[in-house]
N, CA, C and O of each residue as an XYZ file, in Angstrom:
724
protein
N      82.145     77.198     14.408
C      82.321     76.097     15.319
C      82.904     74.908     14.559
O      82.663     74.454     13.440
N      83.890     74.493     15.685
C      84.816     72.950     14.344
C      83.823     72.009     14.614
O      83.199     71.990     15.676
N      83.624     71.094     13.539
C      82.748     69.926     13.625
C      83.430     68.769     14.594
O      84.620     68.481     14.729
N      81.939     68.059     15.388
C      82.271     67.730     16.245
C      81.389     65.835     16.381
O      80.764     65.632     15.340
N      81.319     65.043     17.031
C      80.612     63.754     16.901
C      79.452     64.315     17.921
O      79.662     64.975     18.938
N      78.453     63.984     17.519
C      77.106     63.821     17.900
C      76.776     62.594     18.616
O      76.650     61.578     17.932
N      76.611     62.516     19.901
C      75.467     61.733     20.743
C      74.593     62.192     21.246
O      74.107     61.488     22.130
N      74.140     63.112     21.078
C      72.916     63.781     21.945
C      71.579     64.170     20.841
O      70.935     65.180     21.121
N      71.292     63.598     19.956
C      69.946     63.854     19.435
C      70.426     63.909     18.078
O      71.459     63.373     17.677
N      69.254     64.895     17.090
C      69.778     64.744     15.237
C      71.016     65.183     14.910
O      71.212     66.379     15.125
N      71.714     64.691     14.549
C      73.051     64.916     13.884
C      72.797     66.514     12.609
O      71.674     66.563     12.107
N      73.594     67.418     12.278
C      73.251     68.529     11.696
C      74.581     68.334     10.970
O      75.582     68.403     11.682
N      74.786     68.058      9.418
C      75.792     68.180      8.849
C      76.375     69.344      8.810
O      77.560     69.125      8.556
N      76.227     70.244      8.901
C      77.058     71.496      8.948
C      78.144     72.030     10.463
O      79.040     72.870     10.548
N      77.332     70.780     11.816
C      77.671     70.708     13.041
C      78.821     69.053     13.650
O      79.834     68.812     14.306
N      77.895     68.442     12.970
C      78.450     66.947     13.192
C      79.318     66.042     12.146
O      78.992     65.968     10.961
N      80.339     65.427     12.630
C      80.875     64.226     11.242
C      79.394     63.731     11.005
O      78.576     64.478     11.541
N      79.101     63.151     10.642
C      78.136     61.900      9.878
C      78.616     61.314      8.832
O      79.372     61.769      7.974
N      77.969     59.885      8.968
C      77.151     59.325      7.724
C      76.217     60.037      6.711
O      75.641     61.031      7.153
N      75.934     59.637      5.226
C      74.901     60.330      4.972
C      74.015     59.643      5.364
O      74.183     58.512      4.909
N      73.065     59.706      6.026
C      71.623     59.115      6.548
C      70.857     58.652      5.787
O      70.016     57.832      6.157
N      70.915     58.875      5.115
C      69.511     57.866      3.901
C      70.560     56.994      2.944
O      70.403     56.878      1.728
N      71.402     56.537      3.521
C      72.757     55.627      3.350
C      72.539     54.597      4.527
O      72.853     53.407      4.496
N      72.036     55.171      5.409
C      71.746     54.236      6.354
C      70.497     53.261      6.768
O      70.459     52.398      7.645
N      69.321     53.753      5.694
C      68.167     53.128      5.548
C      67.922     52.369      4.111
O      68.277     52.966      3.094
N      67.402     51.240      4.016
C      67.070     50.841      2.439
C      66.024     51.475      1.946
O      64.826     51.218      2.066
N      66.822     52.726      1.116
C      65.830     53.615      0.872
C      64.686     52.513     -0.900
O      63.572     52.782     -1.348
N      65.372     51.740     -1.202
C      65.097     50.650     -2.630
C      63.787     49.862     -1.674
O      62.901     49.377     -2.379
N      63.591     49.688     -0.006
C      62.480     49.504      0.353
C      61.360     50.280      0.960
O      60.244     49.892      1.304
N      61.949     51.556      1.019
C      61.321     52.350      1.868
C      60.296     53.287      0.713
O      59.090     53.473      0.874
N      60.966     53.704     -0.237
C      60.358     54.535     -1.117
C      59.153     53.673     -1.946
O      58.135     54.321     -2.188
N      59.186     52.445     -2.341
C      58.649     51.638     -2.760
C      57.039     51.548     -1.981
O      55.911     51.592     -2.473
N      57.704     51.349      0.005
C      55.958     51.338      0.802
C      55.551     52.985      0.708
O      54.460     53.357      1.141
N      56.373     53.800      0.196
C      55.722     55.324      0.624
C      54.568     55.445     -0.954
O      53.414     55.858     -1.064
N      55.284     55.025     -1.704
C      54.457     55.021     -3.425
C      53.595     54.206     -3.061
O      52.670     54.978     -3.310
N      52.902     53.003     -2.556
C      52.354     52.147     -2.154
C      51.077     52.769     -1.182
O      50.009     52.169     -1.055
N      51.310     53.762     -0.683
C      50.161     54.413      0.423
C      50.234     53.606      1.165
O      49.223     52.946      1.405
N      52.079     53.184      2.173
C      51.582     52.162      3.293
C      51.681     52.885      4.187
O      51.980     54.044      3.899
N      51.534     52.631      5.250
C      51.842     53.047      6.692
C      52.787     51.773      7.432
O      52.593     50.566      7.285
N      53.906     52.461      8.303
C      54.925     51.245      8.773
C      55.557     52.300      9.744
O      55.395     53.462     10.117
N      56.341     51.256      9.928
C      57.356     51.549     11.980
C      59.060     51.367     11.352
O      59.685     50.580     10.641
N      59.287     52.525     12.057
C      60.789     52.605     12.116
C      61.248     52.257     13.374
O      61.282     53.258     14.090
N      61.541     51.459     13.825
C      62.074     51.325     15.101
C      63.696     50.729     15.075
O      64.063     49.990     14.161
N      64.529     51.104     16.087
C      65.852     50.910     16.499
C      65.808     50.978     18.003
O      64.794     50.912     18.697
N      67.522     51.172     18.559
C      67.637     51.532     19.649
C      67.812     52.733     19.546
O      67.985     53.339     18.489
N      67.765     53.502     21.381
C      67.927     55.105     21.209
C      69.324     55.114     20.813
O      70.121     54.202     21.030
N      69.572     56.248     20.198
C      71.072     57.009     19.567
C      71.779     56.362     18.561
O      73.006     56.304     18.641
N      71.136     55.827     17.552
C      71.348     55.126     16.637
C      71.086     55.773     15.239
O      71.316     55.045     14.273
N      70.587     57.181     14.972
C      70.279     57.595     14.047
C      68.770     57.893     13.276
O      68.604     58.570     12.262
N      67.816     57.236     14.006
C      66.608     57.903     13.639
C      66.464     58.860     12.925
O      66.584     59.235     11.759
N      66.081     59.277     14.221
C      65.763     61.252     13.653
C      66.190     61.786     12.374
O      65.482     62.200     11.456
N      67.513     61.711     12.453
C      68.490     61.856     11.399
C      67.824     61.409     10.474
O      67.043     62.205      9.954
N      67.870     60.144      9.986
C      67.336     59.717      9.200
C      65.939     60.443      8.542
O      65.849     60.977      7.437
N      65.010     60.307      9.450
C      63.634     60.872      9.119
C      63.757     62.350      8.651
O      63.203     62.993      7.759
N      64.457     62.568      9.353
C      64.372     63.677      9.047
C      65.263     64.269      7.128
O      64.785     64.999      6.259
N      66.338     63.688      7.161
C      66.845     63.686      5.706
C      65.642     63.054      4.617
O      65.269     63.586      3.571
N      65.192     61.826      5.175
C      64.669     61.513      3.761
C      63.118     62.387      3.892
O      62.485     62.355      2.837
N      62.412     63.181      5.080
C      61.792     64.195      4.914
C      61.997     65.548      3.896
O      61.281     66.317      3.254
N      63.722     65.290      4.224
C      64.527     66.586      3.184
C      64.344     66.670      1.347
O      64.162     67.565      0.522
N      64.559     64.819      1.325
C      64.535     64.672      0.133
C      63.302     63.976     -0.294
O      63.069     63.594     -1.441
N      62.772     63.888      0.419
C      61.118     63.525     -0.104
C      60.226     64.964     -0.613
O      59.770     64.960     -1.757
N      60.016     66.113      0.234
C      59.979     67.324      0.138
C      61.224     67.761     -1.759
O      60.829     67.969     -2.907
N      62.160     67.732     -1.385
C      63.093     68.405     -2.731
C      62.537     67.676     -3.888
O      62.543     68.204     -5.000
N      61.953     66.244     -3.654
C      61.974     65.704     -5.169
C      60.499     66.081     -5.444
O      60.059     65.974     -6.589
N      59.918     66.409     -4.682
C      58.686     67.890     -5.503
C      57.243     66.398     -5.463
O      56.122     66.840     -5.713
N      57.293     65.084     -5.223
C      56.241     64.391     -5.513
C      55.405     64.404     -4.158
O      54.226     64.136     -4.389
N      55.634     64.606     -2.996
C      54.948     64.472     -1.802
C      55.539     65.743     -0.723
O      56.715     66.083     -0.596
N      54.263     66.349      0.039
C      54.392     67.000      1.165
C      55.298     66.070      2.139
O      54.954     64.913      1.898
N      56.451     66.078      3.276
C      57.002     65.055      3.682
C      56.841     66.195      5.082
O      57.375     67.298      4.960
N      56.269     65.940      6.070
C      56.213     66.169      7.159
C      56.670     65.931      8.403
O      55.628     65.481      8.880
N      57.444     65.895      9.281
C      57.786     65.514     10.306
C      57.768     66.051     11.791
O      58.194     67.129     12.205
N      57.259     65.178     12.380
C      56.335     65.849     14.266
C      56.963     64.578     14.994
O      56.941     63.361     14.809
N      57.788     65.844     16.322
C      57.867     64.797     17.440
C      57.065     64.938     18.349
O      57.136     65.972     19.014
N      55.890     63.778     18.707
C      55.504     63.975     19.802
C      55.200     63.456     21.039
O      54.148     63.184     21.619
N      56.780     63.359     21.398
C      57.258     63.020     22.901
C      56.690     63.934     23.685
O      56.316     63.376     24.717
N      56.408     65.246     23.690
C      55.550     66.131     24.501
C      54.404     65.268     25.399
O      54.340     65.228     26.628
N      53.792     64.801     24.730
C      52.347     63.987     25.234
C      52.670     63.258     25.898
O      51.741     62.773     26.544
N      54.205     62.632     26.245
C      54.159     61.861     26.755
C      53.806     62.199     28.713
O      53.301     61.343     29.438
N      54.157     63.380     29.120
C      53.733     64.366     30.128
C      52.668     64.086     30.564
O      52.406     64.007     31.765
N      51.843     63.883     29.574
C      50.467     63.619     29.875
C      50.060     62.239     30.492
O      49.255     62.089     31.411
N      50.501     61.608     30.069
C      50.481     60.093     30.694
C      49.439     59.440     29.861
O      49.565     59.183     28.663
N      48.039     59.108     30.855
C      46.660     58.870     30.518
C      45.350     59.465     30.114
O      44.286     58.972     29.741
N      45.980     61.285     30.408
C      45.330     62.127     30.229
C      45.067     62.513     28.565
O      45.637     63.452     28.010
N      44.072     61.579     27.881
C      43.554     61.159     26.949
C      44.113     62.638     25.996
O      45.042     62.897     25.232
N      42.797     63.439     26.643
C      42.518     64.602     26.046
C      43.302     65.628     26.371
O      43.005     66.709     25.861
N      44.416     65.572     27.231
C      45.858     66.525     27.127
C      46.731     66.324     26.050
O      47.242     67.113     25.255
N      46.829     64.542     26.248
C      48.044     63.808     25.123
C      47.267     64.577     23.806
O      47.872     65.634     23.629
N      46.491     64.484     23.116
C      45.929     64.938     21.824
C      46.114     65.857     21.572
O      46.721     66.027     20.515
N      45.635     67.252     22.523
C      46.035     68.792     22.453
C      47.153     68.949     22.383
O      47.448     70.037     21.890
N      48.579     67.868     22.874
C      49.659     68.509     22.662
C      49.931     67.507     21.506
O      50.950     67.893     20.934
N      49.575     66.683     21.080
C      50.132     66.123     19.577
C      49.373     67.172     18.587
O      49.994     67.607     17.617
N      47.821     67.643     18.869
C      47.609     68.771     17.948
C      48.324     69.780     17.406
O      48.631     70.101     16.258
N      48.534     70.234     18.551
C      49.712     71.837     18.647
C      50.888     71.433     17.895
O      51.296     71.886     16.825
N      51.306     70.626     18.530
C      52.509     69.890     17.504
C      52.654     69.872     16.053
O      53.294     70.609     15.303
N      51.863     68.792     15.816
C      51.339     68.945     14.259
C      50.769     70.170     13.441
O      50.789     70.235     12.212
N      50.305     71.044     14.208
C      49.521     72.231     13.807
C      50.876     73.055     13.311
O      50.971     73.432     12.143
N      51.910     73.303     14.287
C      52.973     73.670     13.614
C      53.286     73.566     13.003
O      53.518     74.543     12.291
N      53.724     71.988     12.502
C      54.911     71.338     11.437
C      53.706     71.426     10.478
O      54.172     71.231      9.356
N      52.191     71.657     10.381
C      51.906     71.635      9.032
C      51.907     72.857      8.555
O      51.995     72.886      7.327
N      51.812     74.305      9.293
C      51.520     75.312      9.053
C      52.585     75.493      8.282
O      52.465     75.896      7.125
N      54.061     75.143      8.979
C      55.600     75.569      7.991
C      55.746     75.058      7.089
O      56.312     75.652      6.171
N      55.317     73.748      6.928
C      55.711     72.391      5.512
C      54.808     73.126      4.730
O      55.173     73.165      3.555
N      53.374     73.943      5.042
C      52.478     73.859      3.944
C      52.691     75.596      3.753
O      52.146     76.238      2.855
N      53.270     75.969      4.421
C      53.981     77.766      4.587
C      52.085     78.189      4.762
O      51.583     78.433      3.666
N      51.653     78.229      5.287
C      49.905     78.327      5.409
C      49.975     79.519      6.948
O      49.428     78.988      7.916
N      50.359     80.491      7.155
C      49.669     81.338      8.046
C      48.972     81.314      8.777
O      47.878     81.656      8.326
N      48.943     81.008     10.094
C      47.866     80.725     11.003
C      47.017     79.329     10.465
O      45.835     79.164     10.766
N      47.656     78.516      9.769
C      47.197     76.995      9.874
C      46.798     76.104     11.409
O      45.702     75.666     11.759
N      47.787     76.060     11.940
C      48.362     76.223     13.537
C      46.857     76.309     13.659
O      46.164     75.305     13.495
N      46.212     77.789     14.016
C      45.434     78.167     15.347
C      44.368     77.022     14.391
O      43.866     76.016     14.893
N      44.215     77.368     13.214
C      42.534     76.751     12.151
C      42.685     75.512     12.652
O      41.740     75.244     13.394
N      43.739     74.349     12.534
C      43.457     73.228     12.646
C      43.361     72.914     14.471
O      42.474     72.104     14.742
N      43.816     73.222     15.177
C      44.035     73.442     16.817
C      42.596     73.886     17.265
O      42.208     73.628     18.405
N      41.875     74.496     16.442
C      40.488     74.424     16.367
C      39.422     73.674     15.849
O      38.317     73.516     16.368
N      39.917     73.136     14.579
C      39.361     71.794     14.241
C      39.546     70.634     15.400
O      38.563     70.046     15.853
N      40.858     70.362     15.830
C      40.963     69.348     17.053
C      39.943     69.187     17.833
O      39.121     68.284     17.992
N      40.214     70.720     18.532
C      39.391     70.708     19.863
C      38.267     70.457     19.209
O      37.923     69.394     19.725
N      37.440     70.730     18.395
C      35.953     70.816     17.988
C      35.356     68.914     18.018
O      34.298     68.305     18.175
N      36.458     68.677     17.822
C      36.360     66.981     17.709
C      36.380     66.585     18.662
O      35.733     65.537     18.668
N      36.878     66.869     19.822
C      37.178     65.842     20.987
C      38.578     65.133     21.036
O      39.341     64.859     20.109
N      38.696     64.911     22.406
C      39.937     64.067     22.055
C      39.875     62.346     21.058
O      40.899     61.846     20.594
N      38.967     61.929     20.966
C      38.684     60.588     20.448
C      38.494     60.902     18.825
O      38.168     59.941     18.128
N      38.652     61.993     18.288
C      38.869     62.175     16.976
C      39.496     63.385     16.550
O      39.662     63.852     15.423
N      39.875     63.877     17.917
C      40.431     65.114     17.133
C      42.048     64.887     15.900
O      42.118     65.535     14.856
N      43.088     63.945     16.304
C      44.065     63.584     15.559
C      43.516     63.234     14.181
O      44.069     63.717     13.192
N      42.249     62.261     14.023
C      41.952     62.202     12.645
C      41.622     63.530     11.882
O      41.948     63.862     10.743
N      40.820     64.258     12.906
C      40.147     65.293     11.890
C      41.141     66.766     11.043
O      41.160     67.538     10.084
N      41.932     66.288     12.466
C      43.764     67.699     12.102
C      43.711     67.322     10.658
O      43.331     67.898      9.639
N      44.476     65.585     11.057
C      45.232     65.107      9.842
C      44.175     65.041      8.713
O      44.651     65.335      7.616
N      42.750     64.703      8.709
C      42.152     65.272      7.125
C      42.164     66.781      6.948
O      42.419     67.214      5.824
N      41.939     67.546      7.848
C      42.161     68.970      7.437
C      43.027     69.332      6.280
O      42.852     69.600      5.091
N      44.408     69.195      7.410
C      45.932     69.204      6.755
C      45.761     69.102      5.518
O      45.768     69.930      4.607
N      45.557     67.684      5.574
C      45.831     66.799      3.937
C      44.784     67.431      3.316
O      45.323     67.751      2.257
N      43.595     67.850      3.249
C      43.152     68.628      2.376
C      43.825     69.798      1.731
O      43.834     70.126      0.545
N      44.371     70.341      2.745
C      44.953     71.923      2.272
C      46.500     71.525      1.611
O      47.191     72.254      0.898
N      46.807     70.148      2.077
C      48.466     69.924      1.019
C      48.052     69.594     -0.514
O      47.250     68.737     -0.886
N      48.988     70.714     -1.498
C      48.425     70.263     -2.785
C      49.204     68.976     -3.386
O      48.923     68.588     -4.520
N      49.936     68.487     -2.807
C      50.612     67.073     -3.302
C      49.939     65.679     -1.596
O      49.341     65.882     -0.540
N      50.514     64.433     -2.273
C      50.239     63.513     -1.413
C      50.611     63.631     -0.050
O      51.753     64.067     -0.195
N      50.405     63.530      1.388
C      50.856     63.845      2.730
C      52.007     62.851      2.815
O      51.618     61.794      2.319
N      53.431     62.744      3.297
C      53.663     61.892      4.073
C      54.075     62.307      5.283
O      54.857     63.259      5.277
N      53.706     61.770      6.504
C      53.700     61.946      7.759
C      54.737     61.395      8.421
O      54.976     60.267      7.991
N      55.653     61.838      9.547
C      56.341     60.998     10.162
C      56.484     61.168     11.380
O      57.235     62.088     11.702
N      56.015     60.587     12.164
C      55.996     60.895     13.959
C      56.672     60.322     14.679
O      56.631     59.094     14.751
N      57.458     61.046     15.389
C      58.649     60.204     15.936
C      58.162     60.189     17.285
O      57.211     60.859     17.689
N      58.785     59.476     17.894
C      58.729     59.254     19.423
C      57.363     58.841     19.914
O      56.944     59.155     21.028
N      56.818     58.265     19.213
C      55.609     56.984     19.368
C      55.814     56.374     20.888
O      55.015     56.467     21.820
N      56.557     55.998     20.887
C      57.196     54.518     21.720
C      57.321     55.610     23.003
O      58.119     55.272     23.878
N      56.619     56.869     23.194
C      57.225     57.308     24.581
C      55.327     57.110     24.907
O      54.735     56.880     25.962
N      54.919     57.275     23.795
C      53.100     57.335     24.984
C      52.663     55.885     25.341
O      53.000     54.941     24.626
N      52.240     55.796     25.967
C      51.178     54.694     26.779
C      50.034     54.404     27.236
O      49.402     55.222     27.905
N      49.636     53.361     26.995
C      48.075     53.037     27.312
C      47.320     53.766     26.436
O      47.476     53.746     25.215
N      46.245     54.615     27.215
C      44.948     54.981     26.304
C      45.407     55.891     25.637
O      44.856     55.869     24.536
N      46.334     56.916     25.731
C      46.700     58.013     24.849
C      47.727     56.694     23.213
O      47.253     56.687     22.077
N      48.302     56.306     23.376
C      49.029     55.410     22.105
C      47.582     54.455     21.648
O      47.282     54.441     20.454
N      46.823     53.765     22.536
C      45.138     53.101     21.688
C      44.518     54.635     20.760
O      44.577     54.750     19.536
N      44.134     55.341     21.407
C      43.846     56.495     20.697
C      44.724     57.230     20.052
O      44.086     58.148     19.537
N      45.985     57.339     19.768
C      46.366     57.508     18.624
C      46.138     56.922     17.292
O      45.637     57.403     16.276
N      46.842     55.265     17.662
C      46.793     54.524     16.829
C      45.218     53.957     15.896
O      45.108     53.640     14.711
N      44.072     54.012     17.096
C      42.909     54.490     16.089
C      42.699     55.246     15.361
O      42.563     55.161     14.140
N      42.635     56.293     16.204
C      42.360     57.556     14.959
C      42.865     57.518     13.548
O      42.282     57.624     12.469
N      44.792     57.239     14.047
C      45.062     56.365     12.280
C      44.400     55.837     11.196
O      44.181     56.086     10.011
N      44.034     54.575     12.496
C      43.328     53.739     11.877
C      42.051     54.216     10.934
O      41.888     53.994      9.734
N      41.197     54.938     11.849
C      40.197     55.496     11.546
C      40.008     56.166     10.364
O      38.870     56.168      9.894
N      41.302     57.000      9.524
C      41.731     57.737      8.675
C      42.064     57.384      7.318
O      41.972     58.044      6.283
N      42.605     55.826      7.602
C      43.401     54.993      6.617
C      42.734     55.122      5.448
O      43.216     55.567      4.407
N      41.138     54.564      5.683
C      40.501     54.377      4.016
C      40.616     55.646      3.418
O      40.919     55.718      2.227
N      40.426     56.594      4.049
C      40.976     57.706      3.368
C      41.702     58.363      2.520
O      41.462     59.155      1.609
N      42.632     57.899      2.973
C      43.760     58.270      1.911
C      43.555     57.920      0.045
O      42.817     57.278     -0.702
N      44.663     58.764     -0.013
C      45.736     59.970      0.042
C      45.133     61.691     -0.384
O      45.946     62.602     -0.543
N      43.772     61.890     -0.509
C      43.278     62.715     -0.529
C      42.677     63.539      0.574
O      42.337     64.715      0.445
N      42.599     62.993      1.405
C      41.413     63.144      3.215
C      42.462     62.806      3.949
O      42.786     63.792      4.610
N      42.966     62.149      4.105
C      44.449     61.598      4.827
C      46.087     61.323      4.300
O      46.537     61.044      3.188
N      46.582     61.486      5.304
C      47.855     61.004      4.591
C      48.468     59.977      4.258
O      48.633     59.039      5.038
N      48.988     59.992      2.808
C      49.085     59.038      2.338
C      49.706     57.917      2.745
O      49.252     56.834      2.376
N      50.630     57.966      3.416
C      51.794     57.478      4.302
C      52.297     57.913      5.344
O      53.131     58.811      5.230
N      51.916     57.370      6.794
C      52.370     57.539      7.896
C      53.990     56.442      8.163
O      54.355     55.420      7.583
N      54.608     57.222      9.255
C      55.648     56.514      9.385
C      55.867     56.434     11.299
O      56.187     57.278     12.136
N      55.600     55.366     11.350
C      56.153     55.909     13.058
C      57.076     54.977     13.593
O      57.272     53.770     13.730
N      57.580     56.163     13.848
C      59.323     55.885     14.509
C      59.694     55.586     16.260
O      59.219     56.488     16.951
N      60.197     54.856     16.813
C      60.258     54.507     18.130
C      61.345     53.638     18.312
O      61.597     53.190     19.430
């Protein structure tokens, strides 16, 4: 297939012209809060390169061998609306995936999707994400895109559970969350 311009979602260098993408972020500030154990917001407008982004410096956060670099979209939940404890089960499942492949772990997926549920929806996101991060043998970094689609009590209960997690880190939690919107 001849390469072609991308407006419709992540740009795929082997598919799309591009930019290089982590050309497009100050990576001289970004790498600095990830060594730091911060947590922070990527936000833009839609079709501006996100994803892309997250997703490359996921590429090269992962290649340079110092941190697990993870990345989950979970716009899914957004379906859910208010439905607390739907939104969670499908950010679980979500995450249960992307950690099972990042951490190549075999049926990670169903173990932690069972840790969730065992929690409830009001802690199940914390308890995934200490699972996870227990079983990653380097530091977690996390990156969740599409934040900015949930609302009300499902985004309060996300953003606790975070919260909830923070002192944790980088051993019980991940070291660095990133959320993108």
């Amino acid at each position: 297939m001849q390469k072609h311009f991308n407006t419709a979602g992540p740009s795929k260098p082997e598919l799309h012209y591009l930019l290089d993408p982590l050309s497009r972020i100050e990576l001289d500030t970004v790498l600095p809060l990830i060594a730091q154990e911060r947590y922070f917001v990527l936000h833009a407008p839609r079709q501006t390169g996100k994803t892309t982004c997250l997703l490359a410096l996921r590429d090269a956060l992962n290649a340079a061998g110092d941190y697990t670099a993870v990345y989950a979209n979970i716009e899914g939940a957004q379906a859910m609306r208010q439905n607390v404890g739907a939104a969670m089960q499908t950010i679980a499942s979500v995450l249960g995936e992307k950690f099972e492949e990042s951490l190549e772990l075999p049926g990670l997926r169903i173990e932690l999707m069972a840790i969730a549920h065992a929690a409830g929806p009001g802690d199940s996101l914390r308890t995934l994400l200490r699972a996870a991060t227990e079983r990653a043998s380097k530091p977690v970094v996390l990156f969740l895109d599409e934040v900015d689609a949930l609302i009300g009590d499902t985004l309060i209960s996300l953003l606790r559970q975070i919260r909830a997690g923070y002192t944790d880190r980088p051993t019980h939690f991940p070291q660095t969350i990133v959320l993108c919107g």
